[in-house]
C-alpha positions as CSV (number, residue, x, y, z in Angstrom):
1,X,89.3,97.3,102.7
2,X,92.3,99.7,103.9
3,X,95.0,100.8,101.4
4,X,98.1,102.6,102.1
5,X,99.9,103.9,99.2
6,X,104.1,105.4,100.1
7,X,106.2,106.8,97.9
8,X,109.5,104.9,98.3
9,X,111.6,105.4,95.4
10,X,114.6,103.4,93.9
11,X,112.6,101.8,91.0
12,X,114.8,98.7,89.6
13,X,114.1,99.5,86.6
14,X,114.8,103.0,85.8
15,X,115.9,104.2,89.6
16,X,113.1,107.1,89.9
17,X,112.2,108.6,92.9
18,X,108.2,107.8,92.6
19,X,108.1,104.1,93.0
20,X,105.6,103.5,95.3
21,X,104.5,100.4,97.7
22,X,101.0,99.8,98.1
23,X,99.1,98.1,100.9
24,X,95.8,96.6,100.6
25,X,94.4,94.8,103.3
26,X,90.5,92.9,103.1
27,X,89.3,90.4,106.8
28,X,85.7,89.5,106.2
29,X,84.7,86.5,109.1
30,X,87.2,84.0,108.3
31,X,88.9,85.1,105.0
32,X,91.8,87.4,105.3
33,X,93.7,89.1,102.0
34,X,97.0,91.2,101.9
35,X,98.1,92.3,98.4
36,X,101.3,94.2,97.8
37,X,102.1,96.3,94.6
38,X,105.4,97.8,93.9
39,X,104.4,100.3,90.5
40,X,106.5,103.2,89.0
41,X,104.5,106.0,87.2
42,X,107.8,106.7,85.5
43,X,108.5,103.4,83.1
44,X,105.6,101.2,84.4
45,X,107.6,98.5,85.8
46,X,105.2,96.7,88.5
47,X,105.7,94.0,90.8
48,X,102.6,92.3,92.9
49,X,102.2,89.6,95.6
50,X,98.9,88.5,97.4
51,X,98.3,86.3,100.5
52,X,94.8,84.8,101.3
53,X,94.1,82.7,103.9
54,X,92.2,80.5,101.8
55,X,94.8,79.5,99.7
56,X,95.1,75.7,99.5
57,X,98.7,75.7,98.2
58,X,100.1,78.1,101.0
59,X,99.8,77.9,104.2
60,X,98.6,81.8,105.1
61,X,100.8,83.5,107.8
62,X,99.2,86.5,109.1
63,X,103.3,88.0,110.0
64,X,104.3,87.3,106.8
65,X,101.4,88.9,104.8
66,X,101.6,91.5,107.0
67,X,105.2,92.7,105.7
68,X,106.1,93.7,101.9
69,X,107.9,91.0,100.0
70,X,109.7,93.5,97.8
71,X,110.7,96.0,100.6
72,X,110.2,95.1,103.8
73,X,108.0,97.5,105.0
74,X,105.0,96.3,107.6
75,X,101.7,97.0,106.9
76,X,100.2,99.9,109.5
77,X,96.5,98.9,109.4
C-alpha cells in the first residue's frame, strides 16, 4: 500500500494552515482501492472518500479514484 500525506491548508472549518490530504492507494491481482482523507490536527474536522473496484453499487473508474474528491489533487503513485 503507498500513502502520500500533503500539507494543503484552508481547513473549512476553522481555515488553519495544516489541513492535510492524504493518499492511500492498495492493487492486489484484480482488486484496486483509493481512499482520500481530508483531516485538520487543529479542530479535527475530517472528510474521507474510498473507491474500490469491487464495489457493486459504483462502477470503479480508475481516473476518477485516481484524483481527490475534496481538492482535486491527482494521486502521484
Amino acid at each position: 500500500m503507498s500513502r502520500e500525506r500533503i500539507t494543503i491548508g484552508g481547513c473549512p472549518k476553522c481555515k488553519s494552515d495544516l489541513l492535510t490530504c492524504q493518499h492511500n492507494h492498495f492493487q492486489n491481482d484484480e482488486l484496486e482501492i483509493h481512499s482520500w482523507e481530508h483531516k485538520c490536527p487543529d479542530c479535527g474536522f475530517r472528510q474521507t472518500e474510498a473507491f474500490r473496484s469491487d464495489d457493486e453499487d459504483e462502477p470503479f473508474d480508475p481516473i476518477a479514484a485516481g484524483k481527490c474528491p475534496f481538492c482535486g489533487r491527482a494521486a502521484n503513485d
